[in-house]
DRENZAKE-127210 format. One record per residue: residue number from 1; residue in three letters; x, y, z of N, C-alpha, C, O in turn. Coordinates in pm, whole numbers, plus 50000, padded with zeros to 5 digits. Layout:
BEGIN
(NUM, "ALA", (X, Y, Z), (X, Y, Z), (X, Y, Z), (X, Y, Z)) ...
This chain:
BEGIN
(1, "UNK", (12347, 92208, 64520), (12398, 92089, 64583), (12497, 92128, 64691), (12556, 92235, 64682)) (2, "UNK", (12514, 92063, 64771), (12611, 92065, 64906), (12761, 91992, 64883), (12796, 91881, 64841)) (3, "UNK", (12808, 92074, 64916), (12960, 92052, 64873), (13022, 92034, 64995), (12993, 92093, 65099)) (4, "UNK", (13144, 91919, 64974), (13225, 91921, 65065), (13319, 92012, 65118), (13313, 92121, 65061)) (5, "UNK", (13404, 92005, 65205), (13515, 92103, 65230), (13569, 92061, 65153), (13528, 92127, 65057)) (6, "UNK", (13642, 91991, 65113), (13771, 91944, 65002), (13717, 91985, 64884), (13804, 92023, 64806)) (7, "UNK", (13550, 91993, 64820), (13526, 92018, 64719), (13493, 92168, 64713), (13476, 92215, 64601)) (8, "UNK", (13482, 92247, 64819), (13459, 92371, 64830), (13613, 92471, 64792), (13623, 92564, 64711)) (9, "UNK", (13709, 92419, 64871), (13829, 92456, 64880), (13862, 92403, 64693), (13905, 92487, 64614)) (10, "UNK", (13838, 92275, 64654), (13907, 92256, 64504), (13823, 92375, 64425), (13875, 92481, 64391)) (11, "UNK", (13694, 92344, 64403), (13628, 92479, 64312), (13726, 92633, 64379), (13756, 92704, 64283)) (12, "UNK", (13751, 92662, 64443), (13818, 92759, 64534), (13947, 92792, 64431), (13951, 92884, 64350)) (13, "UNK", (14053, 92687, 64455), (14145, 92689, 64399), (14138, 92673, 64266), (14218, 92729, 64191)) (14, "UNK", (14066, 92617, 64236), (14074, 92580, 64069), (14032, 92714, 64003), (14102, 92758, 63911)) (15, "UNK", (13902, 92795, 64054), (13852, 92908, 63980), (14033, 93030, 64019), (14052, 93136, 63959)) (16, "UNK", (14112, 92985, 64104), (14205, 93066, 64115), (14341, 93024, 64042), (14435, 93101, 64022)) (17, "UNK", (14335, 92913, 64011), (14502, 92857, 63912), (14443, 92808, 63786), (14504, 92835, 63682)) (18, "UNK", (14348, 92749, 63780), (14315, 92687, 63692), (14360, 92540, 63649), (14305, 92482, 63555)) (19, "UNK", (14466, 92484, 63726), (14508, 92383, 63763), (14431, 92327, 63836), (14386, 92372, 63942)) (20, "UNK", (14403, 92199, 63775), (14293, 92071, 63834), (14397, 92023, 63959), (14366, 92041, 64077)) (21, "UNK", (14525, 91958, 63918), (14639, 91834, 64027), (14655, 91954, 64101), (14560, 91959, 64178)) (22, "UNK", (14724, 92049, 64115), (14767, 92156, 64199), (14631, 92186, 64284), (14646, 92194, 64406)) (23, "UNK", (14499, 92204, 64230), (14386, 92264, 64320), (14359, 92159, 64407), (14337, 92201, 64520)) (24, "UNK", (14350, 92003, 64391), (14300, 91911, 64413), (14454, 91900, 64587), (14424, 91902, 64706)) (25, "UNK", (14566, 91893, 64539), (14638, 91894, 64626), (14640, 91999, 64736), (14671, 91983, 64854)) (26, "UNK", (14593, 92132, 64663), (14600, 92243, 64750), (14483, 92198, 64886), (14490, 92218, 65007)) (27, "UNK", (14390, 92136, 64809), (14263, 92153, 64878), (14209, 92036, 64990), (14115, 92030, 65070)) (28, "UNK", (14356, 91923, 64939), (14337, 91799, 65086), (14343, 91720, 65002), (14325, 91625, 65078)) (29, "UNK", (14357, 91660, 64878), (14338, 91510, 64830), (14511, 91482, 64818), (14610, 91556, 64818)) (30, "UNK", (14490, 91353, 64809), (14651, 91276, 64787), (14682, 91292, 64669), (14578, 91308, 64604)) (31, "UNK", (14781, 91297, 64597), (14866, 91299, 64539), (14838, 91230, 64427), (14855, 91269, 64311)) (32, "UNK", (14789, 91111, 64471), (14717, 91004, 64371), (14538, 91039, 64285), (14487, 91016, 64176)) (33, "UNK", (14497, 91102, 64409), (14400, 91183, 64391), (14404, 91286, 64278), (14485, 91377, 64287)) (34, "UNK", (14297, 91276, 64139), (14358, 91379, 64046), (14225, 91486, 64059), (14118, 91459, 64115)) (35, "UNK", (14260, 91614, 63993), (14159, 91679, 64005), (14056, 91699, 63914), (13972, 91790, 63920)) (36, "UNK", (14068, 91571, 63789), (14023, 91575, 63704), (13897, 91469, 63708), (13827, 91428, 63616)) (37, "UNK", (13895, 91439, 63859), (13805, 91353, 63939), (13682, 91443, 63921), (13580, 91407, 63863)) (38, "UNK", (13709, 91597, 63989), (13621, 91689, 64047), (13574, 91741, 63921), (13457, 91774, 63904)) (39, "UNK", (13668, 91748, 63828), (13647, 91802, 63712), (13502, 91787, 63631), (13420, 91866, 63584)) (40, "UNK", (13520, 91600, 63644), (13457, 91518, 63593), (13262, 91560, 63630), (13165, 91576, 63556)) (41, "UNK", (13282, 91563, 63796), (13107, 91574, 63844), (13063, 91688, 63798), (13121, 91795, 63817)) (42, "UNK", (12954, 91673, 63732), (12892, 91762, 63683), (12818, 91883, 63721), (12765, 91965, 63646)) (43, "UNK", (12826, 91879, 63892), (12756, 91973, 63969), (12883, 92045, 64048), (12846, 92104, 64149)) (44, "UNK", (13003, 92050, 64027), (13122, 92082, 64024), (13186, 92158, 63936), (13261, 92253, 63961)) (45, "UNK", (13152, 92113, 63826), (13200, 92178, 63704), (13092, 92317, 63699), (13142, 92427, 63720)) (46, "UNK", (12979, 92309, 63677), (12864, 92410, 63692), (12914, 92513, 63795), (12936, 92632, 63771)) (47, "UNK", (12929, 92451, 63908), (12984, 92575, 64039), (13129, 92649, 63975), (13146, 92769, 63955)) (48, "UNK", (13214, 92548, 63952), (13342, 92629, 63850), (13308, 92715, 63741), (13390, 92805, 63724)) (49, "UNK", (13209, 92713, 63661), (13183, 92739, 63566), (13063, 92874, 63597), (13028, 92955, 63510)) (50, "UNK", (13027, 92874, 63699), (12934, 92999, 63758), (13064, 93121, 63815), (13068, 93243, 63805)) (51, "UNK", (13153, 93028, 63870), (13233, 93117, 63978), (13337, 93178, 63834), (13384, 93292, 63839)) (52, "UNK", (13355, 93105, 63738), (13445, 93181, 63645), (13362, 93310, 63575), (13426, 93413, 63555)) (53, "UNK", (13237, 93306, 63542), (13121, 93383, 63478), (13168, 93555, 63565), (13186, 93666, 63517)) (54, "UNK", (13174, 93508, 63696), (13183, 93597, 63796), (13273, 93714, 63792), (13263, 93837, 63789)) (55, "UNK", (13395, 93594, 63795), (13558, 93681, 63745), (13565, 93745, 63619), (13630, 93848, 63598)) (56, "UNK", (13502, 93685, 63539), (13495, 93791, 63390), (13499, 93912, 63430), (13452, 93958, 63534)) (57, "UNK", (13589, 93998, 63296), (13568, 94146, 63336), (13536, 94126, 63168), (13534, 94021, 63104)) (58, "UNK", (13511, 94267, 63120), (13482, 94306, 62990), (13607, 94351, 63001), (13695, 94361, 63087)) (59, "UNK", (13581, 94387, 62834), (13706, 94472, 62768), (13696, 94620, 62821), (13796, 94693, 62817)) (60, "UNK", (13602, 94655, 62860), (13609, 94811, 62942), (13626, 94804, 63070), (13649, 94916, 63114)) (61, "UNK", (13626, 94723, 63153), (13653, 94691, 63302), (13789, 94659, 63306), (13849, 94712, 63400)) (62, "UNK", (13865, 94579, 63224), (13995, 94570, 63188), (14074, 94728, 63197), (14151, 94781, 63277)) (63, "UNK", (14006, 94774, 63059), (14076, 94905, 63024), (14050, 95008, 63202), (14167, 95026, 63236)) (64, "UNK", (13970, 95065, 63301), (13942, 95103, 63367), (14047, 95070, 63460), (14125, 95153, 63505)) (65, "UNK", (14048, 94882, 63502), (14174, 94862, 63572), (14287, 94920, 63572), (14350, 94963, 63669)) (66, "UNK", (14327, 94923, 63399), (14446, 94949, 63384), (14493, 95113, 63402), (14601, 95161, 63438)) (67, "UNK", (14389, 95165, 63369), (14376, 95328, 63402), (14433, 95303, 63525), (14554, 95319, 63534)) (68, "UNK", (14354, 95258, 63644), (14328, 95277, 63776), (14512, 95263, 63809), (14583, 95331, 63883)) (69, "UNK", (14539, 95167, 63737), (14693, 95083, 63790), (14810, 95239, 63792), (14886, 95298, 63869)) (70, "UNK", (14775, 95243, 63700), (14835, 95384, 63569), (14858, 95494, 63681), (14971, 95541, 63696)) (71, "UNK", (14733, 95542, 63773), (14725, 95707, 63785), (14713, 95718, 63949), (14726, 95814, 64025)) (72, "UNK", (14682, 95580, 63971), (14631, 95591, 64144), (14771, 95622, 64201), (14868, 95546, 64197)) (73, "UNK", (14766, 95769, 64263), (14869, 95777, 64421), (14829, 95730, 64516), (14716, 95731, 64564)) (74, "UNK", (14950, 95671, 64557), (14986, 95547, 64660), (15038, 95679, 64768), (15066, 95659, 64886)) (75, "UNK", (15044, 95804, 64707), (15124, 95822, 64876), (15057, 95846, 64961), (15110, 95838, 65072)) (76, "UNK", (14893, 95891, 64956), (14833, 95893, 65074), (14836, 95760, 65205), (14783, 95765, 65316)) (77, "UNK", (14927, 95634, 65137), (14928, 95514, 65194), (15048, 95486, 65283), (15056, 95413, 65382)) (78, "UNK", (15120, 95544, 65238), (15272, 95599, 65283), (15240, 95669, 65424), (15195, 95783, 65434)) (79, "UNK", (15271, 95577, 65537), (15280, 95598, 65653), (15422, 95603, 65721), (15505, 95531, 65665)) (80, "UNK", (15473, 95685, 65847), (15586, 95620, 65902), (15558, 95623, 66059), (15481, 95688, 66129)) (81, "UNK", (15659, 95516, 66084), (15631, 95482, 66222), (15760, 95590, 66301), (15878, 95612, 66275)) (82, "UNK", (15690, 95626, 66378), (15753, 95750, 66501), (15828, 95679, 66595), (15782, 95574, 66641)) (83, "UNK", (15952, 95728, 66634), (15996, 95673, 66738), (15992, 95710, 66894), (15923, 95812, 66909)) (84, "UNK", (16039, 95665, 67006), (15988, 95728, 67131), (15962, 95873, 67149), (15880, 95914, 67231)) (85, "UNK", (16059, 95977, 67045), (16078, 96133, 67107), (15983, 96188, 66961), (15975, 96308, 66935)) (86, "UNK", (15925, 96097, 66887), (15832, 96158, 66793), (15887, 96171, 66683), (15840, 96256, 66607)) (87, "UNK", (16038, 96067, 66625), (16096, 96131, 66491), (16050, 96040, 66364), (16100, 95928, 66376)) (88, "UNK", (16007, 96046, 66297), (16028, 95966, 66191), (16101, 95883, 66180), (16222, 95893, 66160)) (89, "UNK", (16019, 95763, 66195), (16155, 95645, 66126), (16087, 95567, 66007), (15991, 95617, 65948)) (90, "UNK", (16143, 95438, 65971), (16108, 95371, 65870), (15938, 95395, 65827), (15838, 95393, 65900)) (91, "UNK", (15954, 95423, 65639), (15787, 95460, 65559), (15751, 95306, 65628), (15828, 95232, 65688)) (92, "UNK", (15596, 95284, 65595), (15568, 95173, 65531), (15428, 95189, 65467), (15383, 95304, 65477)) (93, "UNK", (15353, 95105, 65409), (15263, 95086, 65327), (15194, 95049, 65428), (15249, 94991, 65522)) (94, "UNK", (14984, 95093, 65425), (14924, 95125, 65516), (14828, 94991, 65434), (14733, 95025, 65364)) (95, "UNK", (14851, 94887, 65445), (14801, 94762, 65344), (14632, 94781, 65406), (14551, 94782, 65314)) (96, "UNK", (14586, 94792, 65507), (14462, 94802, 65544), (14416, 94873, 65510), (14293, 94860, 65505)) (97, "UNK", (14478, 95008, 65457), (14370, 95134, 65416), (14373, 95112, 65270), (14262, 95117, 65217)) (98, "UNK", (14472, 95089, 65192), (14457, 95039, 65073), (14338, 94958, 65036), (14251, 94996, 64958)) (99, "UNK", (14341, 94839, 65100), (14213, 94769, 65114), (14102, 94824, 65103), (14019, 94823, 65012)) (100, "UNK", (14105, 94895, 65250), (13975, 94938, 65301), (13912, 95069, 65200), (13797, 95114, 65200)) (101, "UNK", (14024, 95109, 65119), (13965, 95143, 64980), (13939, 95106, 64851), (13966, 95151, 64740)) (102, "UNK", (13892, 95033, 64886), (13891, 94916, 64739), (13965, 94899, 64659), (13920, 94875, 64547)) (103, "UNK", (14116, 94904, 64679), (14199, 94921, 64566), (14314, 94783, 64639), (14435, 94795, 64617)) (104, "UNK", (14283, 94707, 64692), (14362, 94624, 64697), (14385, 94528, 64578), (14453, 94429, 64603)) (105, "UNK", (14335, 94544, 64446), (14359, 94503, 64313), (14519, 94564, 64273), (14599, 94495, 64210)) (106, "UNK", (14546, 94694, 64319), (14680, 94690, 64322), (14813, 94670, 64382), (14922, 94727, 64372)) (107, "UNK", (14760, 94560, 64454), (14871, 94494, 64531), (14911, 94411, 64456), (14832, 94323, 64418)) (108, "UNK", (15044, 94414, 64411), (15082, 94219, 64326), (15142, 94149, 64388), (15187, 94043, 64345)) (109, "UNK", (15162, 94206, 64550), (15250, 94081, 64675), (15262, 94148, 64748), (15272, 94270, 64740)) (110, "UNK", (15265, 94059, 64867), (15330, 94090, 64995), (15429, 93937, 65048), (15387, 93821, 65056)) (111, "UNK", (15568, 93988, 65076), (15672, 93945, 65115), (15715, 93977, 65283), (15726, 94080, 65350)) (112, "UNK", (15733, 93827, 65311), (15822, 93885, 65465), (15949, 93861, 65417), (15981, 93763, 65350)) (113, "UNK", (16027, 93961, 65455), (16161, 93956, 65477), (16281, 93983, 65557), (16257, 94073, 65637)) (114, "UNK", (16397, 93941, 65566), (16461, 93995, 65729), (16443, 94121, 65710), (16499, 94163, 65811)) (115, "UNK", (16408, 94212, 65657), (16448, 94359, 65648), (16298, 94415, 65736), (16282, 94512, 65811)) (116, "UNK", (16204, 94307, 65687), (16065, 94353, 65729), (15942, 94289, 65593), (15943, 94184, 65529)) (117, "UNK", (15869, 94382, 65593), (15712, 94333, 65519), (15785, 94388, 65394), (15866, 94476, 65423)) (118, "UNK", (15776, 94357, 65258), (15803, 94413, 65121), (15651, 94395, 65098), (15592, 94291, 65128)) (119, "UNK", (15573, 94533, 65027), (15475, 94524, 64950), (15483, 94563, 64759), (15488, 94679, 64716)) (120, "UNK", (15483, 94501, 64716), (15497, 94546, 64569), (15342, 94555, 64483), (15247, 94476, 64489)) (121, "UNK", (15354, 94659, 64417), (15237, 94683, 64356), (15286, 94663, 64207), (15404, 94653, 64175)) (122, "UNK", (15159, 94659, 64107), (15129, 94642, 64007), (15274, 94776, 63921), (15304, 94884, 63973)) (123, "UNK", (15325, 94729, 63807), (15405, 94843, 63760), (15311, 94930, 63620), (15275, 94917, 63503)) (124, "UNK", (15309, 95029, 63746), (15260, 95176, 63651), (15332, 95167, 63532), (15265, 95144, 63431)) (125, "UNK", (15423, 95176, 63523), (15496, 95199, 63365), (15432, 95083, 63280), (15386, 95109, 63169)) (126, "UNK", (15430, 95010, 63309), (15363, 94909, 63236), (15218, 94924, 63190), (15184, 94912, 63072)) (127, "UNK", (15146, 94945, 63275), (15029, 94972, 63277), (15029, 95110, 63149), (14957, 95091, 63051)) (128, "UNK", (15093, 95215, 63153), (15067, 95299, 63077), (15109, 95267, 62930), (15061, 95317, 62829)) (129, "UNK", (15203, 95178, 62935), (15206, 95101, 62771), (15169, 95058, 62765), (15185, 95049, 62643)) (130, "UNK", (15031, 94911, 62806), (14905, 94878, 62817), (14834, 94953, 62762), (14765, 94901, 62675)) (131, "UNK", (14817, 95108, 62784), (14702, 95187, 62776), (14766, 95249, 62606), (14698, 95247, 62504)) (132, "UNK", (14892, 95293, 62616), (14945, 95336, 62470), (14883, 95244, 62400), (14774, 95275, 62351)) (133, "UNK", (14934, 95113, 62379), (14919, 95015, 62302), (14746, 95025, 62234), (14722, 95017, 62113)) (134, "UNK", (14653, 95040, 62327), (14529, 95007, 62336), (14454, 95149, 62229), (14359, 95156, 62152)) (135, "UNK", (14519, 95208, 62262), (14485, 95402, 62208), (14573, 95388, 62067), (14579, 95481, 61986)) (136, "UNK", (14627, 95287, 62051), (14716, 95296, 61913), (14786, 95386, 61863), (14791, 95423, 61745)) (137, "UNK", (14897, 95458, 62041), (14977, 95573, 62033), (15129, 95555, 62007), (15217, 95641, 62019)) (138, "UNK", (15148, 95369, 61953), (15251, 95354, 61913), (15235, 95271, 61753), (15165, 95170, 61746)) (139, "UNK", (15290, 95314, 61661), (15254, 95333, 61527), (15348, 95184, 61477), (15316, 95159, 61361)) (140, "UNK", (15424, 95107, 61516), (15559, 95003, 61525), (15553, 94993, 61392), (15632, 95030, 61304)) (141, "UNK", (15379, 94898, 61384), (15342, 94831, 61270), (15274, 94887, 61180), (15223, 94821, 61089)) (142, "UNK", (15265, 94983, 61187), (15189, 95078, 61095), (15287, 95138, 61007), (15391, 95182, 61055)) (143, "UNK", (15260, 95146, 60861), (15311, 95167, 60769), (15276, 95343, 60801), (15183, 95406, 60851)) (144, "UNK", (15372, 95365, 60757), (15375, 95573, 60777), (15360, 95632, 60641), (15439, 95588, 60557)) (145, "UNK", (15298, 95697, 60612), (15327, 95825, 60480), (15408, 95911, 60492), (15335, 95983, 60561)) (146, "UNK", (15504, 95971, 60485), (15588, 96035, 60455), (15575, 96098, 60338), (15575, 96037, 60231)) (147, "UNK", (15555, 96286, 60353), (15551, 96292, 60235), (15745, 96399, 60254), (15800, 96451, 60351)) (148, "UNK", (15783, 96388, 60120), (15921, 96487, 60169), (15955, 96631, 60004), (15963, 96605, 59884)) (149, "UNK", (15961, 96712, 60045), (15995, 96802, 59967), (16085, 96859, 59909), (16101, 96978, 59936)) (150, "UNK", (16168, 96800, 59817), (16307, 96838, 59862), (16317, 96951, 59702), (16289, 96897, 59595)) (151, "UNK", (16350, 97078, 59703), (16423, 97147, 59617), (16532, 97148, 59544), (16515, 97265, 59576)) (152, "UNK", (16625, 97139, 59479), (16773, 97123, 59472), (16832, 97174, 59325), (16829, 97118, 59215)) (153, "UNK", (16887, 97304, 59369), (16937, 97357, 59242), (16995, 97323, 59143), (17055, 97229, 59196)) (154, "UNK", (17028, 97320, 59042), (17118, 97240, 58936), (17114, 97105, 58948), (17210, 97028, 58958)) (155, "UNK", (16948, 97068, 58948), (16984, 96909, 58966), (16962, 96789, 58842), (16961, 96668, 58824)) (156, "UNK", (16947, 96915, 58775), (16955, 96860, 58601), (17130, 96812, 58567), (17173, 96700, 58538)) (157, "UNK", (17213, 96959, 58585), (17346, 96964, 58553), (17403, 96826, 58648), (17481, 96740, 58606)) (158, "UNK", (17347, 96830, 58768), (17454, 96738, 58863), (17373, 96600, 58796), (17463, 96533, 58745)) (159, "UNK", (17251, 96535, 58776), (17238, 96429, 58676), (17335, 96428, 58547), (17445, 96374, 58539)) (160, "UNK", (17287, 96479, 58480), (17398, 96467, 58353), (17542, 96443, 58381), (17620, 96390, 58302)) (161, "UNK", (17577, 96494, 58523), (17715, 96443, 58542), (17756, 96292, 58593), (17858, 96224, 58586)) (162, "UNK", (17644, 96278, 58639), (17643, 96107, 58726), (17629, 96020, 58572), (17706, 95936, 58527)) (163, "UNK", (17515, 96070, 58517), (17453, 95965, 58423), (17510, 95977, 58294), (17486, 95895, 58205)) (164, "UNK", (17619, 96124, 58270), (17628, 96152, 58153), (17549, 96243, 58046), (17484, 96307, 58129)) (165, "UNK", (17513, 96289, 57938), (17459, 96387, 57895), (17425, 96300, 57729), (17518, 96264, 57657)) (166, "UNK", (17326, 96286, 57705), (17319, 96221, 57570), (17277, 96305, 57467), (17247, 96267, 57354)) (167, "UNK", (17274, 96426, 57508), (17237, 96570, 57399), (17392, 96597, 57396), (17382, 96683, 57308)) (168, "UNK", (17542, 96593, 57423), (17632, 96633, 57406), (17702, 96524, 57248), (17764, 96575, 57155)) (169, "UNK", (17675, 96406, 57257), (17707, 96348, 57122), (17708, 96319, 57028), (17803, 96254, 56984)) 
């Protein structure tokens, strides 16, 4: 079926927030307008419901991501801009080549700011306790065995002294 712009842009937004009122506003309707309108048509819902099928990852495409988040160097991305006599000045992040290597999955923003462009990526540290967690290399909840050996000379005499001696009376 042929979709409108407003209904192209809501399936759009909606397969991206998941918010019906927010997609519906994002996408041109009033305010009054709910998105539970779009929700409702049934050849709408199907297109939402194809485009979510899409975004699925498995549980091993997940885990792979998170590898990827984990181990990928960023400094081949690490550019700096030269000034007139050729010196180095300010790094910055080479956001097109990132891209243009398929790894723009680890971007989690880009910011303008007076200082300039802020790019922030996904946090590695995180990602690698993601991956602990998953490998079950942290034990929290896991009950431990312990086994312990302990020797201890005269530990008859030093009982009988705590507890007393009932062969002495």
């Amino acid at each position: 079926m042929g979709f409108t712009q407003k209904q192209k842009l809501f399936i759009k937004y909606y397969v991206d927030t998941l918010n019906a009122s927010k997609s519906a506003i994002l996408a041109g309707y009033s305010k009054r307008q709910s998105g539970d309108e779009n929700l409702s048509n049934p050849d709408i819902r199907a297109e939402i419901d194809r485009k979510l099928k899409e975004k699925h990852m498995t549980p091993e495409e997940i885990k792979v991501r998170i590898k990827e988040i984990a181990s990928t160097d960023l400094s081949e991305y690490i550019k700096f801009d030269r000034g007139p006599s050729g010196e180095e000045k300010t790094p910055y992040i080479d956001v097109e080549m990132v891209i243009a290597d398929g790894k723009g999955y680890l971007i989690k923003g880009i910011k303008k700011t007076v200082a300039g462009t802020v790019v922030e990526f996904d946090d590695r540290l995180r990602a690698l306790e993601m991956i602990a967690k998953v490998e079950s290399m942290f034990n929290d909840n896991k009950p431990q065995d312990i086994n312990v050996s302990v020797q201890v000379d005269g530990l008859e005499n030093l009982l009988s002294k705590v507890y007393g001696n009932d062969s002495d009376d």
